[in-house]
N, C-alpha and C positions, 0 to 999 in steps of 0.2 A: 744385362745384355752381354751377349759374346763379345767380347775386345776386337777381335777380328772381324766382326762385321759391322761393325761401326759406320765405313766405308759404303756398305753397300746398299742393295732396297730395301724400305722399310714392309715390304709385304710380303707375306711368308704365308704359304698355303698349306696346310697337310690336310692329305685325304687317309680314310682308314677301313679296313674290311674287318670283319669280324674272325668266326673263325675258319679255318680253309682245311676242314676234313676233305684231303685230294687225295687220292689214292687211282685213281685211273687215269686216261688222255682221253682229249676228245673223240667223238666217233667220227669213222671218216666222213668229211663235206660240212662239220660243223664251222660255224662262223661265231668268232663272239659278237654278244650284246655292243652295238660300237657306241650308243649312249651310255652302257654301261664304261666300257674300255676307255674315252672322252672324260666322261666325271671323274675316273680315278686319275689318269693322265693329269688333269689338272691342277694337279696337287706338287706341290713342290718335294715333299714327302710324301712317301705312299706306303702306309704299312700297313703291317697283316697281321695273324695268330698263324704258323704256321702248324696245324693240331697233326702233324703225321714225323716221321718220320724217313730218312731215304735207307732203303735196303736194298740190295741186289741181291737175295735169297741169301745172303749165306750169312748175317748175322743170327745169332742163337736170340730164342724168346725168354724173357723172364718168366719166371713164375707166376706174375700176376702180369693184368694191363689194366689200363685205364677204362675198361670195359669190352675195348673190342683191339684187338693186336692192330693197330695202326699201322701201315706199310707202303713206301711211294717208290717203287722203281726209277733206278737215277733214269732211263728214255723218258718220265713220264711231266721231269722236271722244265724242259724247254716250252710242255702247255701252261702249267703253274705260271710260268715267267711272262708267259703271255700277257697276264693281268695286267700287267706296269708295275707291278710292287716293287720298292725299292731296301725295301726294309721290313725284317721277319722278327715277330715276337717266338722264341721257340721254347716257352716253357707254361707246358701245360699238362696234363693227366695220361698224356701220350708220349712224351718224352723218351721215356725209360722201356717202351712197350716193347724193344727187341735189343734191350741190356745196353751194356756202354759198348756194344761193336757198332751199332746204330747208330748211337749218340754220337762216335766219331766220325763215322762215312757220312751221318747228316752236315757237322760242324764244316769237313773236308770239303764236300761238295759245294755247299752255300758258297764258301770260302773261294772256292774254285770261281764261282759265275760271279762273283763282287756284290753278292749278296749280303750287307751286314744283318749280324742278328743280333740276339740279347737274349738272355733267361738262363740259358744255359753255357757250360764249360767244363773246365779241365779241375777246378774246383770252384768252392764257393764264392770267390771273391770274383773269380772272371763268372761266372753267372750273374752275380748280382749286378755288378759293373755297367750304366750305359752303352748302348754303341751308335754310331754317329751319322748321319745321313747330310755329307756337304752338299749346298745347291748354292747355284750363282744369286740368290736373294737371303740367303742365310743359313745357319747350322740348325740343325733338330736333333736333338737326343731323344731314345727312346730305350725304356726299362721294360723290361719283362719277368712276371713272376709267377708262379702257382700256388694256389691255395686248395687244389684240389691233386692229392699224388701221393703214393705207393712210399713209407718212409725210408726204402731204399732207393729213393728216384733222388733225395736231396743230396746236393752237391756238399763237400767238405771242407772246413777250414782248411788252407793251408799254412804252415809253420814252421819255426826254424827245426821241428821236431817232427813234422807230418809233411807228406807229400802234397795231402788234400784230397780229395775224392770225385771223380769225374761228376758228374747232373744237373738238378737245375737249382734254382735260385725260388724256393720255399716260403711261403706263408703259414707256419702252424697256427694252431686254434684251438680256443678249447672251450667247446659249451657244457652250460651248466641248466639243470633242467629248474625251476620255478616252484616251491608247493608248499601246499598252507601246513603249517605245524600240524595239524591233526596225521595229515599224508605223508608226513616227514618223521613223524612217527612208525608208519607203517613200513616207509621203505629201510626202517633202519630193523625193525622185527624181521620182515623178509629174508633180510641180508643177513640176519645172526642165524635164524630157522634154516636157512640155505645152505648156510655157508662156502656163498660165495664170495666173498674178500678173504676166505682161509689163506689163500698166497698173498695176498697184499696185507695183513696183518702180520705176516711172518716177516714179509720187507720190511714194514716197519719196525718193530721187536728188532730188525738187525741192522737196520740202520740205510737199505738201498731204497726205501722212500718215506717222503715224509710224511706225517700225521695230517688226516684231514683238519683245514682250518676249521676255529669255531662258527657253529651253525649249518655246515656242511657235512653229507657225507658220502659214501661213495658205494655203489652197489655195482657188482663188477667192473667195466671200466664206464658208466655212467654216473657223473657227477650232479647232486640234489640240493638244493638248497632255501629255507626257509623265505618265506617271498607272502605275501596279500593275498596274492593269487596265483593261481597256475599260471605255466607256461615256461618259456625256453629264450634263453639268453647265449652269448655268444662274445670274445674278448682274443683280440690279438695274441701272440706270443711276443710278448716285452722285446724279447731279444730279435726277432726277426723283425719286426716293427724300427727298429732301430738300425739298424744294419740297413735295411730297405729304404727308409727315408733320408738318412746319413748318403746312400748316392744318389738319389735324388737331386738333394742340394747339391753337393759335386757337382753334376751335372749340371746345374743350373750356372755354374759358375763357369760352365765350359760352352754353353750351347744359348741360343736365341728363343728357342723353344723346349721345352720337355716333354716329352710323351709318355703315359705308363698303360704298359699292355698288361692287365692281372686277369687270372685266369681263374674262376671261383663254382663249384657243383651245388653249392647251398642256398638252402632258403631260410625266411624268418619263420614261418611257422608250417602252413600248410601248404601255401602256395608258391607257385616256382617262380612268379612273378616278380616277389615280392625277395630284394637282396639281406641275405643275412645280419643281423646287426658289427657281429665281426666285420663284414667286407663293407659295410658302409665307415664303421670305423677305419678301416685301413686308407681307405681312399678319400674320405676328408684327409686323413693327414699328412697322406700325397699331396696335396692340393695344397696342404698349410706352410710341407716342406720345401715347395716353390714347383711341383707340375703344374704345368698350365692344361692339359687334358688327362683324361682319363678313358681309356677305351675300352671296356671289360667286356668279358666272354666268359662260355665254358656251360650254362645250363642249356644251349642251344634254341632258348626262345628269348624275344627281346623283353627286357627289361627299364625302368623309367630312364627319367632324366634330371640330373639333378646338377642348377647353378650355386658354385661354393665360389664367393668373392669371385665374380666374375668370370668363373672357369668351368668348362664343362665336367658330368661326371657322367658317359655312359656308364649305366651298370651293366650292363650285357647287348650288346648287338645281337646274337642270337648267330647264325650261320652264316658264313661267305660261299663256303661250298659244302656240301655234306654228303658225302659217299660211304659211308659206313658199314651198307650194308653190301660193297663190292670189293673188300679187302680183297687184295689177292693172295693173301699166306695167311693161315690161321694154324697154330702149333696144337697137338694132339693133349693138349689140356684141356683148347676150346673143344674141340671134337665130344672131352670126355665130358665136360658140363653141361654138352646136350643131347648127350646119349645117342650118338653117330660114332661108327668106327673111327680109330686113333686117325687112319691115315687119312679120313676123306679131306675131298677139296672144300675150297672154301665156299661153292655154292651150296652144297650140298649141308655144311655147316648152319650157314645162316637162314638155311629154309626152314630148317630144326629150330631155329631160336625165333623165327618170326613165325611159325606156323605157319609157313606158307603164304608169306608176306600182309599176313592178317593182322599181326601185332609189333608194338616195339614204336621205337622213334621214330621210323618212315611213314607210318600211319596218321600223322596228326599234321596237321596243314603248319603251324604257328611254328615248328619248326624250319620250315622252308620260306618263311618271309623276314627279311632282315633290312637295314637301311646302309647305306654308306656316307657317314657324316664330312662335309666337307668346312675344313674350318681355317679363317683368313685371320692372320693376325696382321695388325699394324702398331709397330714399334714396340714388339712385343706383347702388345692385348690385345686381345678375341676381338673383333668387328664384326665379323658374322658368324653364324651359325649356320648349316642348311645339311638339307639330307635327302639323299634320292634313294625313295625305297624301291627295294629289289625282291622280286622270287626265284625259286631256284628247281622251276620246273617240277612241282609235287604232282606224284601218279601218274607220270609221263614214263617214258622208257626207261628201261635201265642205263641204258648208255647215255642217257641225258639228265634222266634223276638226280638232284642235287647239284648243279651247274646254276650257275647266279644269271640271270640278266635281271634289265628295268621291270620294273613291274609295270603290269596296266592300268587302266583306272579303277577295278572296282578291288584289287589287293592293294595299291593304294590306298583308298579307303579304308581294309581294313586295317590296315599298317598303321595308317593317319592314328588313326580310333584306339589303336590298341597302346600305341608311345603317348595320347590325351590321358588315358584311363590310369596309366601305371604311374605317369608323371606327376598327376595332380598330387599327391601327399608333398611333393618337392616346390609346389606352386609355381613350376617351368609351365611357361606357357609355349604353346605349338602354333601355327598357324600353315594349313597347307595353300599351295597357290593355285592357283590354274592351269599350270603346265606340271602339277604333279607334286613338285619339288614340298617339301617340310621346312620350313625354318622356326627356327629354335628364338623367344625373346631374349634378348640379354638387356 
């Protein structure tokens, strides 16, 4: 426990939102959810996924995005704040989406309204680095990382010889595909008949990579390996793994509580449900290297629940807000990937990309339902667990589309149903109440 709070309450509340695709303001005469506004309130800590970034039109677009050019006009920052969040994870797949002009007017901004954040910086060490949430009942630390992002989005060492390189705070990964020697066989003919490893054979031969291990091999940049049976596997990078958990503890040594916001686009096999073996790796060792929660995001639907030594593991909340499909600035690369002229605007873009709002992630309901877990520690461990699930307005207007309140009872229901179904492998038990609310067994 924090030295410093030794002194004070022993009850420490943090509430948490998922991820906050916000890129618009309210429409006029809107009021928020005030059960929703109340639950987060509650929370002595209140943090977010902050999945946008702040632009005022004049940062330049990277060449790539996280899917869709993320963009939050600073006017549109004072509704965001509305929420009560106190504390912003800002590293995620959106990051990078309008270069490091963005990344700085975001950092500045936040910066500006006393907003702490995490994930990202000026290099990799201040990304990786805790940032601090004091309340008069005690400290909270809270970590933010991606495991889903553009490999110019990662931030740089810095040294007595480097500057260090502005972005965020990195999860790499690397899977490996599963297959019976018969199949392992075939992939290695393929690969010779093909010859596609021709440049990676040459690296090798000169020395910028090394030989696949034995049993292993590699057919363009998919990696194969001898197994029982098919299928697909998944393994930290050593080193970022290290680096990651390394401030963790730090931060436990600094704080009452720790939080880690990771930010993850993968599944284990087919289903989106169901979290990668990398990211369930990552986050037991979160857990081992002294986080007491875990909040995860980023596939945009929710995902189980899982108790490690007493501490929770959301794998994914699924959305806080999700406006995706109302970016206001889309650069003429997006234009060009859906065959609209360079200059159009951004409605006109993403009617191209949903066929006329037929297809695409606004279409499916399970992205639009999420929970907000509210979690009491006393004297540093969990006491309760609970969760008020939320919708966010699916097939409603567009000025209201993707905006969070409580949900009612029968998405409740299906919320209840859908955090029983994904949790059981984790053997978390649920229990909903009568007035709606989820609570978690511990």
């Amino acid at each position: 426990m924090c030295l410093t709070s030794l002194l004070l309450a022993a009850s420490l509340t943090v509430t948490a939102g998922g991820d906050a695709f916000m890129v618009q303001g309210f429409p006029k005469g809107f009021e928020l959810d005030r059960k929703l506004t109340a639950w987060i309130g509650s929370g002595d800590a209140r943090l977010v996924n902050f999945e946008t970034v702040v632009n005022d039109g004049t940062c330049r677009p990277a060449a790539w995005s996280g899917g869709t050019w993320s963009s939050m006009d600073p006017s549109v920052l004072p509704d965001f704040l509305a929420f009560g969040f106190n504390g912003c994870g800002c590293a995620n797949n959106h990051s990078l989406d309008f270069s490091q002009d963005a990344l700085f007017m975001t950092m500045k901004t936040l910066r500006e309204k006393g907003m702490p954040f995490a994930g990202i910086g000026e290099n990799l060490q201040d990304a990786t680095k805790a940032a601090f949430v004091d309340t008069p009942n005690g400290r909270v630390a809270f970590l933010s990382l991606s495991a889903a992002f553009h490999p110019d989005a990662m931030a740089g060492w810095k040294t007595s010889r480097s500057p260090g390189r502005p972005g965020l705070s990195g999860l790499r990964w690397k899977e490996t595909y599963l297959v019976t020697a018969r199949q392992f066989e075939a992939v290695k003919e393929i690969a010779s008949e093909t010859g596609i490893n021709g440049n990676r054979e040459l690296d090798i031969r000169t020395g910028f990579t090394a030989p696949d291990a034995p049993g292993t091999c590699q057919m363009g940049s998919l990696a194969f390996k001898v197994a029982d049976k098919p299928g697909r596997t998944s393994a930290c990078n050593a080193n970022d793994l290290k680096r990651i958990t390394e401030a963790i503890a730090a931060a436990k040594r600094q704080a009452d509580v720790v939080v880690v916001l990771p930010h993850s686009h993968t599944m284990r096999y087919k289903n989106v449900e169901e979290p990668a073996p990398y990211f369930m790796e990552f986050c037991r060792a979160a857990i081992d290297a002294g986080a007491d929660a875990i909040i995860g995001g980023g596939t945009h639907q929710l995902k189980g629940i899982e108790i490690r030594n007493g501490k929770p593991i959301f794998y994914s909340l699924g959305d806080f807000v999700f406006q995706n499909n109302v970016v206001p600035l889309v650069p003429p690369d997006f234009c060009e990937q859906y065959g609209v002229p360079l200059d159009s605007d951004a409605k006109t873009a993403f009617n191209a990309r949903s066929k006329g709002g037929k297809v695409g992630l606004h279409a499916f309901r399970e992205n639009f339902l999420s929970v907000v877990p509210r979690l009491r520690f006393e004297n540093g461990r969990l006491a309760k667990a609970e969760m008020l699930p939320i919708e966010l307005h699916w097939m409603k207007d567009w000025s209201v589309n993707g905006l969070p309140r409580a949900a009612d009872a029968e998405a409740a229901d299906v919320i209840f149903a859908a955090l029983v179904r994904t949790s059981a492998e984790f053997g978390t038990k649920l229990v909903k109440r009568d007035d709606g609310i989820i609570e978690i067994s511990l």
